[in-house]
mmCIF file of the C-alpha atoms, coordinates in Angstrom:
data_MODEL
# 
_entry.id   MODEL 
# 
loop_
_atom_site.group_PDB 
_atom_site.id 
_atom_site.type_symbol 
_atom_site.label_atom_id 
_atom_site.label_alt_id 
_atom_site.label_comp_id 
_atom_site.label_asym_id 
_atom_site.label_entity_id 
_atom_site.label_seq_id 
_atom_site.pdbx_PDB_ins_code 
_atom_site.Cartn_x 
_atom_site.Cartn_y 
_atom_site.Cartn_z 
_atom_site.occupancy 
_atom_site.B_iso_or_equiv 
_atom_site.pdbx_formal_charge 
_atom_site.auth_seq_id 
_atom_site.auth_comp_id 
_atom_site.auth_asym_id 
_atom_site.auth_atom_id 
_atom_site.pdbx_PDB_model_num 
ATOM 1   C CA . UNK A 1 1   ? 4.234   -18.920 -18.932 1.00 0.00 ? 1   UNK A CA 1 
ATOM 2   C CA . UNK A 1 2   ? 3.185   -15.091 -19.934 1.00 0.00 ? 2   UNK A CA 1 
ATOM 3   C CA . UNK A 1 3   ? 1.446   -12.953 -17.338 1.00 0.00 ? 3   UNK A CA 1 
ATOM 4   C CA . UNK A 1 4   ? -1.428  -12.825 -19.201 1.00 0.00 ? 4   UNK A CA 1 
ATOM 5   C CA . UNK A 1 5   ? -1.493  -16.944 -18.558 1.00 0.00 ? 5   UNK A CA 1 
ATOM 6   C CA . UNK A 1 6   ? -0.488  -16.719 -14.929 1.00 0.00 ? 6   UNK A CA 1 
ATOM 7   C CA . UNK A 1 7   ? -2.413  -13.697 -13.796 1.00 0.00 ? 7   UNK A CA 1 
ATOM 8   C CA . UNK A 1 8   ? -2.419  -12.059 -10.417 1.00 0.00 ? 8   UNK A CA 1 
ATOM 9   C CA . UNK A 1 9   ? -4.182  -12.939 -7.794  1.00 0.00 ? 9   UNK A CA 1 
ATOM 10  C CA . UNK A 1 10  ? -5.182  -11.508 -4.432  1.00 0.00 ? 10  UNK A CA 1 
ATOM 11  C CA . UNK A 1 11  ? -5.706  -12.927 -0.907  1.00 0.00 ? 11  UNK A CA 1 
ATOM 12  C CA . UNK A 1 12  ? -6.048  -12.187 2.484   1.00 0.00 ? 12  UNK A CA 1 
ATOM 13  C CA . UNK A 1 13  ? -2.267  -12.348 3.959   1.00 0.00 ? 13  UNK A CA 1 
ATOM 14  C CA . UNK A 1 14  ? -1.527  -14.717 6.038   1.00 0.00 ? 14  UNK A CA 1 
ATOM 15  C CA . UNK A 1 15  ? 1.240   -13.291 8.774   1.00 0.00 ? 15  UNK A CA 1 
ATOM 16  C CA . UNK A 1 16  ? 2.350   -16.941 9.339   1.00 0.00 ? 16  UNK A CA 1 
ATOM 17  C CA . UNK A 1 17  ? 3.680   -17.499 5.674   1.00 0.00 ? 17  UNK A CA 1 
ATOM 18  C CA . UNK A 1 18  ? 7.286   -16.950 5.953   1.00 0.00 ? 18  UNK A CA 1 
ATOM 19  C CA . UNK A 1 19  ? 7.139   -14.807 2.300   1.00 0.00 ? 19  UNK A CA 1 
ATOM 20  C CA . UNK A 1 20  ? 4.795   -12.707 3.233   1.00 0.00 ? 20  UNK A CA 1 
ATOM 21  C CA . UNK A 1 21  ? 6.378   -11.706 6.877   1.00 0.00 ? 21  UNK A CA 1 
ATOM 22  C CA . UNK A 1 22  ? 9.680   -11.833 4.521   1.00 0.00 ? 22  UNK A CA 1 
ATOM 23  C CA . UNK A 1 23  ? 8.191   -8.874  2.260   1.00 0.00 ? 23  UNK A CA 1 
ATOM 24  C CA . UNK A 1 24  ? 7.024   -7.015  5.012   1.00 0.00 ? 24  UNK A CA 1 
ATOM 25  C CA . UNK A 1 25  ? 10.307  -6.848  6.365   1.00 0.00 ? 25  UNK A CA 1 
ATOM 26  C CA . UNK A 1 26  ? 11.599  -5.772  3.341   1.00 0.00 ? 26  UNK A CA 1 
ATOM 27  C CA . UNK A 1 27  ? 9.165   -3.099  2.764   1.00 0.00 ? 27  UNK A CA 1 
ATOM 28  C CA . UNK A 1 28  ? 9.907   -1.514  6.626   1.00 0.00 ? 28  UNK A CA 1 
ATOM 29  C CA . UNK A 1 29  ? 13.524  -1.598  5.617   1.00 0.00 ? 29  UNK A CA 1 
ATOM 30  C CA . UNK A 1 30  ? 13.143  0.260   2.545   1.00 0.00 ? 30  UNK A CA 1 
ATOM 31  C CA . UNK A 1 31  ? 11.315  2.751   4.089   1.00 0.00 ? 31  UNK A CA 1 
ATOM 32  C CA . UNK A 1 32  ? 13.334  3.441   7.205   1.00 0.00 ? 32  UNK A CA 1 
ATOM 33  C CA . UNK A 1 33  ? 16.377  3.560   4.480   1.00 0.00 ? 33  UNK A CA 1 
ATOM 34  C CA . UNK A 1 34  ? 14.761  6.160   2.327   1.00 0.00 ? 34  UNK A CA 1 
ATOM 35  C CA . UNK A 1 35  ? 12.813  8.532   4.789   1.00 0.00 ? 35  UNK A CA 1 
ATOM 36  C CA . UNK A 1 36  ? 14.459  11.030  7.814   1.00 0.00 ? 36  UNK A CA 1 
ATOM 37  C CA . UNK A 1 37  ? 14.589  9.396   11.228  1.00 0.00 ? 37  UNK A CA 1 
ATOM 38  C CA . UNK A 1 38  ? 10.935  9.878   12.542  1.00 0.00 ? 38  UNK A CA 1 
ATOM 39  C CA . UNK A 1 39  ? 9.188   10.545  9.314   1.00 0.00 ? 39  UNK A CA 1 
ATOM 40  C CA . UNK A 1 40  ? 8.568   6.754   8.158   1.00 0.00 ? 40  UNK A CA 1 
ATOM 41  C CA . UNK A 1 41  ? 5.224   5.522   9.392   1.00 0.00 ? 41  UNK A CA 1 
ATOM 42  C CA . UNK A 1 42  ? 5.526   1.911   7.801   1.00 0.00 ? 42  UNK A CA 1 
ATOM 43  C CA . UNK A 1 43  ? 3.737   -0.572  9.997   1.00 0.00 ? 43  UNK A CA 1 
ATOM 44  C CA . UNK A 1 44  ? 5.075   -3.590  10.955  1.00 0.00 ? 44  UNK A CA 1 
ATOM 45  C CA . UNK A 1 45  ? 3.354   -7.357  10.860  1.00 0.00 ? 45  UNK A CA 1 
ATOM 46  C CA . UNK A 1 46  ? 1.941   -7.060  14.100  1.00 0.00 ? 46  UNK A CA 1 
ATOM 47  C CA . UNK A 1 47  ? 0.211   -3.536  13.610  1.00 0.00 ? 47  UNK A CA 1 
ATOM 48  C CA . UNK A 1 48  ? -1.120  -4.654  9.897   1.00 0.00 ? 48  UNK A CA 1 
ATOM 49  C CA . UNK A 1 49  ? -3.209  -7.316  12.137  1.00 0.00 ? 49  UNK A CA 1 
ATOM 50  C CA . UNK A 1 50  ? -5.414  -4.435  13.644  1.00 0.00 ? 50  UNK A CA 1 
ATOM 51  C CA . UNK A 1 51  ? -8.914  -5.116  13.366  1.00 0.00 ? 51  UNK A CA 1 
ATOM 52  C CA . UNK A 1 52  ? -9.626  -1.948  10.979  1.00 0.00 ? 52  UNK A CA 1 
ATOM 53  C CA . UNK A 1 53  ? -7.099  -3.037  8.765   1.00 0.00 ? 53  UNK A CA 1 
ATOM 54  C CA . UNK A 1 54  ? -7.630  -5.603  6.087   1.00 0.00 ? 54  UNK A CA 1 
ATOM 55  C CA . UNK A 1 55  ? -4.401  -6.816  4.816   1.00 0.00 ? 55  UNK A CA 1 
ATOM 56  C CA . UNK A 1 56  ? -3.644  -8.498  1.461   1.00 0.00 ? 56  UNK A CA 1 
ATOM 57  C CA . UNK A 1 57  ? -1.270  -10.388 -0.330  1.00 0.00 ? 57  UNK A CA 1 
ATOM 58  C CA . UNK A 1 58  ? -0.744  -10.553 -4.343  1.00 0.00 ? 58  UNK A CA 1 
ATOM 59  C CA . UNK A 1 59  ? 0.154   -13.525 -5.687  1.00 0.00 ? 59  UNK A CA 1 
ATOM 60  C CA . UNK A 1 60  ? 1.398   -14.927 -9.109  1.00 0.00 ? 60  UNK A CA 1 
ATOM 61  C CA . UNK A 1 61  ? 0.796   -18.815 -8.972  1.00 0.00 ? 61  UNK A CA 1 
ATOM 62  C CA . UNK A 1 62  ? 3.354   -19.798 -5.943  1.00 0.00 ? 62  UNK A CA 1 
ATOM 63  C CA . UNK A 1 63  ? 5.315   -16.312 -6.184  1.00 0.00 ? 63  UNK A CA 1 
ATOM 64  C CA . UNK A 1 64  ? 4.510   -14.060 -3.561  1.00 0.00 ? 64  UNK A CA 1 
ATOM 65  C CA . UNK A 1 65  ? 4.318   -10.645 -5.887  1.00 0.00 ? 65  UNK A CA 1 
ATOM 66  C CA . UNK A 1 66  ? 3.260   -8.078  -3.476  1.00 0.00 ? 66  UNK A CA 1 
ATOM 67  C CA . UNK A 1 67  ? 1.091   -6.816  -0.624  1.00 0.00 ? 67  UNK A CA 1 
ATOM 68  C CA . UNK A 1 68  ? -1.158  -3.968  0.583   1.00 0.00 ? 68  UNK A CA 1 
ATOM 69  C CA . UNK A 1 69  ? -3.482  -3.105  2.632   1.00 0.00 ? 69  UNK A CA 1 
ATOM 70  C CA . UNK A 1 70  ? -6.769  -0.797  3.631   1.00 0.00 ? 70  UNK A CA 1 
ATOM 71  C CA . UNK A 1 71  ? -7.232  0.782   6.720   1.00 0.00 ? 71  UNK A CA 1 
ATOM 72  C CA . UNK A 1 72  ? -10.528 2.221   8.413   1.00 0.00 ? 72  UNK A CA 1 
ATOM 73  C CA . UNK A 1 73  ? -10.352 5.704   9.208   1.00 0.00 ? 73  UNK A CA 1 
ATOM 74  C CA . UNK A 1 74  ? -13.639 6.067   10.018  1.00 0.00 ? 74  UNK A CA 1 
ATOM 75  C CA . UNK A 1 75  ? -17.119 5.328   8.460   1.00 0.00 ? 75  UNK A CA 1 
ATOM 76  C CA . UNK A 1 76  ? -16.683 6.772   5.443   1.00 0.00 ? 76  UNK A CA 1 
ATOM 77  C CA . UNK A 1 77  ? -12.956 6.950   5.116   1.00 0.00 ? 77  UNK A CA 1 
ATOM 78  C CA . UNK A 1 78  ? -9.808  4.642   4.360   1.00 0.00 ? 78  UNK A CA 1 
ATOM 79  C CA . UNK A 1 79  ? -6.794  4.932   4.056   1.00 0.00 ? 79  UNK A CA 1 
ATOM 80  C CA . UNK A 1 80  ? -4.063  2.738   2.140   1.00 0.00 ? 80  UNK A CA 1 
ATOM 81  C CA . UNK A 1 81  ? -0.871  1.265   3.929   1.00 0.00 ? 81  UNK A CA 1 
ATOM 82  C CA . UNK A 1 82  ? 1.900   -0.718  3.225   1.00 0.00 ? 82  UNK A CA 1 
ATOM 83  C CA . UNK A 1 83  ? 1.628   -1.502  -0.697  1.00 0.00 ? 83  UNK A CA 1 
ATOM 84  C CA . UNK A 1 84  ? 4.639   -2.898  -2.049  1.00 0.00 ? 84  UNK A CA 1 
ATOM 85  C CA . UNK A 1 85  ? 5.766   -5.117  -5.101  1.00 0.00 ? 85  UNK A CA 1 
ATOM 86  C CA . UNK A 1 86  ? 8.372   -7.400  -4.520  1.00 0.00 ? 86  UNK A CA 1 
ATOM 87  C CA . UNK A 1 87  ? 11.868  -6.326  -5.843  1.00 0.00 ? 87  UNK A CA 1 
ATOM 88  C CA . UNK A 1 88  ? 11.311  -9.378  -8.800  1.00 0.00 ? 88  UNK A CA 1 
ATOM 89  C CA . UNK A 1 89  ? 8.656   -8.210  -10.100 1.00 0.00 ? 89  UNK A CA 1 
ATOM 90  C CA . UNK A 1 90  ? 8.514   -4.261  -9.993  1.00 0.00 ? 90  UNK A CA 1 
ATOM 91  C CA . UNK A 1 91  ? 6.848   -2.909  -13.372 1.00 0.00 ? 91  UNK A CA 1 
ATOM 92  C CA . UNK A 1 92  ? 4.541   -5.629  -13.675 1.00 0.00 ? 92  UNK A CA 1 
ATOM 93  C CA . UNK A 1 93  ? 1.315   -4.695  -12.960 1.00 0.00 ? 93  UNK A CA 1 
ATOM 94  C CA . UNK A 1 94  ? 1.599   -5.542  -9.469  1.00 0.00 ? 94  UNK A CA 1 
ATOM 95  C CA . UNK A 1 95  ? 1.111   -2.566  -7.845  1.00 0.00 ? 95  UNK A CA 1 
ATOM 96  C CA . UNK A 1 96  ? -1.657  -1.436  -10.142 1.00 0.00 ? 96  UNK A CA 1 
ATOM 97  C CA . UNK A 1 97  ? -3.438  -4.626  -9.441  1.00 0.00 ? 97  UNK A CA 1 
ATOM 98  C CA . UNK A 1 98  ? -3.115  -4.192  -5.267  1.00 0.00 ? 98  UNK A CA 1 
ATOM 99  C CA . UNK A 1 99  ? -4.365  -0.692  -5.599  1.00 0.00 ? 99  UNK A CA 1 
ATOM 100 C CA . UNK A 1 100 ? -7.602  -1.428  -7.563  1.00 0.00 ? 100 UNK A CA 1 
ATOM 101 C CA . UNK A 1 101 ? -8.080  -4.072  -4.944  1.00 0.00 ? 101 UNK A CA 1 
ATOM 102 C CA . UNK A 1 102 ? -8.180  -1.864  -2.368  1.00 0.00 ? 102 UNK A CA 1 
ATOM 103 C CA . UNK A 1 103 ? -9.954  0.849   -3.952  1.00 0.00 ? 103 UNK A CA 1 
ATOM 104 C CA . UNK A 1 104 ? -13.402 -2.125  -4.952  1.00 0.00 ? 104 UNK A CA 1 
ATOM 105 C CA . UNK A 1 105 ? -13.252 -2.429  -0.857  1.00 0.00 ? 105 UNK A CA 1 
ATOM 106 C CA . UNK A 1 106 ? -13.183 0.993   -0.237  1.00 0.00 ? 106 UNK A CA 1 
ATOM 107 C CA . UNK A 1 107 ? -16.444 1.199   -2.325  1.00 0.00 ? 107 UNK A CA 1 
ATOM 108 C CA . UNK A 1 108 ? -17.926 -1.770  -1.280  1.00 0.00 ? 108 UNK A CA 1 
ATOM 109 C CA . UNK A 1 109 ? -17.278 -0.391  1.919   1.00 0.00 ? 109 UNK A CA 1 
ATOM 110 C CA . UNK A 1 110 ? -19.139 2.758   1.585   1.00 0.00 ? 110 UNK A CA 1 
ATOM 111 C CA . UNK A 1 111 ? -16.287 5.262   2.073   1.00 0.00 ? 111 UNK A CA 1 
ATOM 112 C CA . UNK A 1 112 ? -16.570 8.649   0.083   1.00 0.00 ? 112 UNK A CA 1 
ATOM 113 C CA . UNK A 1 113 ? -12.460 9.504   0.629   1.00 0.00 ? 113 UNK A CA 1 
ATOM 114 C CA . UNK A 1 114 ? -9.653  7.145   0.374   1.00 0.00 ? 114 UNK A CA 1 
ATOM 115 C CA . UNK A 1 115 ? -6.207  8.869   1.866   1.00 0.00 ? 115 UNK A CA 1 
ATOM 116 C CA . UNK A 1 116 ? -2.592  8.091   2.052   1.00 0.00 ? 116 UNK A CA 1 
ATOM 117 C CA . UNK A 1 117 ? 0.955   9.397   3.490   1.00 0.00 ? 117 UNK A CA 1 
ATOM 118 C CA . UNK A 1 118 ? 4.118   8.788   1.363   1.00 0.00 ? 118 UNK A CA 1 
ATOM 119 C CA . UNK A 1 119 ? 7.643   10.277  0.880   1.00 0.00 ? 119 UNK A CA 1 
ATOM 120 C CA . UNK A 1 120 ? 9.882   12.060  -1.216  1.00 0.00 ? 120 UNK A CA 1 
ATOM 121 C CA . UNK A 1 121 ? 12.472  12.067  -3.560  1.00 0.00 ? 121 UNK A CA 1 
ATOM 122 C CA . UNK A 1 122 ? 13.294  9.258   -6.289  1.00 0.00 ? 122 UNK A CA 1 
ATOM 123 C CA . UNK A 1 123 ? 13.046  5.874   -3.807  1.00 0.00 ? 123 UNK A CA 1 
ATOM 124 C CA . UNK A 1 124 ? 9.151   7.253   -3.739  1.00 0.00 ? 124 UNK A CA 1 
ATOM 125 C CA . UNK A 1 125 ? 8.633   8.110   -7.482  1.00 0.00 ? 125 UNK A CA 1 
ATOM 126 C CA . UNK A 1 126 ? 7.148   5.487   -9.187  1.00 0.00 ? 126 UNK A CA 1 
ATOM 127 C CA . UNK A 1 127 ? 4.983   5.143   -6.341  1.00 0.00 ? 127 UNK A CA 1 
ATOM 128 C CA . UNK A 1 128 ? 3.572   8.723   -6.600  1.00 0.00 ? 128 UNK A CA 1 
ATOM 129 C CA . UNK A 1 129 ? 3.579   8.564   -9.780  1.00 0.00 ? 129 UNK A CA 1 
ATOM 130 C CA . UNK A 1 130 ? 1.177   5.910   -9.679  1.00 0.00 ? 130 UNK A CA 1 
ATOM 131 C CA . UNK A 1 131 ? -1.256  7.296   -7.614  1.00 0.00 ? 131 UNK A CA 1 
ATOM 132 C CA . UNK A 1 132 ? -1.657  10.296  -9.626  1.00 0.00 ? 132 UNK A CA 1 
ATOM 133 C CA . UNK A 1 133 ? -2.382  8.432   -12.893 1.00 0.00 ? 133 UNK A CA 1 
ATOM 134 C CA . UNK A 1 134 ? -5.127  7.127   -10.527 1.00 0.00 ? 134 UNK A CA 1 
ATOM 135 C CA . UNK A 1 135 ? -7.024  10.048  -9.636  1.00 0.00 ? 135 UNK A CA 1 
ATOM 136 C CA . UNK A 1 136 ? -5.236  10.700  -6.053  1.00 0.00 ? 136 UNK A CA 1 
ATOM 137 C CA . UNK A 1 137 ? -4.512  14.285  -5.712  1.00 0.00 ? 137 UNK A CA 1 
ATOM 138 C CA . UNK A 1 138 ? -2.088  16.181  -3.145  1.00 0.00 ? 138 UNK A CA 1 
ATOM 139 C CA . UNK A 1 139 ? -3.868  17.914  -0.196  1.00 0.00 ? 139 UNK A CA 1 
ATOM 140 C CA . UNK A 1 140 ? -3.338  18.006  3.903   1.00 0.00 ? 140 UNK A CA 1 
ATOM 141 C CA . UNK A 1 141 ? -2.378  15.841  6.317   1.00 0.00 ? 141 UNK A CA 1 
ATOM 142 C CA . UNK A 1 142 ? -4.955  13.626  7.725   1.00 0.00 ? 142 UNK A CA 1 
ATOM 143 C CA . UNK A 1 143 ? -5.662  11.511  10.887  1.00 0.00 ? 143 UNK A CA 1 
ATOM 144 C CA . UNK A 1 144 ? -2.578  11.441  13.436  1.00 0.00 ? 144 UNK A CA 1 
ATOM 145 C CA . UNK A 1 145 ? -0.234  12.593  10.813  1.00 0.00 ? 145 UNK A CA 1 
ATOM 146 C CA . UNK A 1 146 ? 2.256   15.414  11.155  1.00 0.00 ? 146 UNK A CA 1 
ATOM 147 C CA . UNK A 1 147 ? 2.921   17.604  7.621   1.00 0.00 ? 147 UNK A CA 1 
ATOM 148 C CA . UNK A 1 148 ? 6.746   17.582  7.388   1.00 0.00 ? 148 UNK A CA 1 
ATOM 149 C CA . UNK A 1 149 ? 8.905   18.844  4.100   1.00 0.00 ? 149 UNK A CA 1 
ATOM 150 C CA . UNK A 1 150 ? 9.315   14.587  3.805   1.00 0.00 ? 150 UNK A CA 1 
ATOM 151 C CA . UNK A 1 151 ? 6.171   13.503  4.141   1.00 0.00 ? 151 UNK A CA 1 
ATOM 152 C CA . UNK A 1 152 ? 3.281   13.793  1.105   1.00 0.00 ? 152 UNK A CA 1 
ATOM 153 C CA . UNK A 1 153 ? -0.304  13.427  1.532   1.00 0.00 ? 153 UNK A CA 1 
ATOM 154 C CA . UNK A 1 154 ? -3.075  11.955  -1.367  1.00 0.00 ? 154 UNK A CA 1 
ATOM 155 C CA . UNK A 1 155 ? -6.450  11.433  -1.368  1.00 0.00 ? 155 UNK A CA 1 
ATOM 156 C CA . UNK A 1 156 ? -8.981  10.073  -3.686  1.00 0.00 ? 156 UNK A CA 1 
ATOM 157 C CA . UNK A 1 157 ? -13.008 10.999  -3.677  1.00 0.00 ? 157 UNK A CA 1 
ATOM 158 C CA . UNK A 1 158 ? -14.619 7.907   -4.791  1.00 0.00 ? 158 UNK A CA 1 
# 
């Protein structure tokens, strides 16, 4: 079956779903592995279940595909955590998909701003290169976060 036949699809994620916890895991991993001690700020199952995050997971019939979620800044701000595409299916859309996901809520929403911390160097690449094709530019550090020579900060006016 082609993608185009088994497109993705995007719930709520449900922490109790073995896959998804699974993904999550191997998301917090990949970041602790590819960022300086102290400058990963990945968030684990139990801090994606915040109520001013809303957390999703993609899905491509019965194959978990990837997750992301959206997190409340304030009234007219969000900010985008924990998106990752499942090692299987990296350059498939997946990530693409999440992101415009997130980005209908943060307009439905009301926010003006939509902001985000990542790393660098090549385990971050495609990644930022993604959000730049989207419109997210580099600027300052925002909320609680610290500006390191690591970390990277984005933000999109909506």
């Amino acid at each position: 079956m082609s993608e185009q036949e088994n497109p993705i699809k995007i719930a709520a994620g449900d922490f109790t779903d073995s896959r998804v916890l699974a993904l999550l895991g191997e998301h917090l991993a990949g970041m602790l592995a590819s960022s300086p001690p102290g400058a990963a700020y990945a968030l684990n199952a139990a801090a994606l279940q915040a109520p001013e995050i809303a957390f999703f997971a993609a899905w491509r019939g019965a194959a978990l595909v990837g997750c992301g979620a959206l997190k409340q800044l304030d009234a007219s701000s969000g900010e985008i955590k924990s998106m990752r595409t499942a090692s299987a299916h990296l350059r498939q859309g997946v990530a693409s998909c999440l992101l415009e996901h997130l980005l209908t809520l943060a307009r439905s929403r009301g926010y003006r701003r939509v902001s985000l911390e990542t790393g660098s160097g090549p385990a971050f690449k495609p990644a930022l290169a993604l959000y730049l094709r989207r419109g997210f530019r580099t600027g300052g550090a925002f909320g609680d976060y610290q500006p390191t020579p690591f970390n990277q900060f984005l933000h999109l006016d909506l």
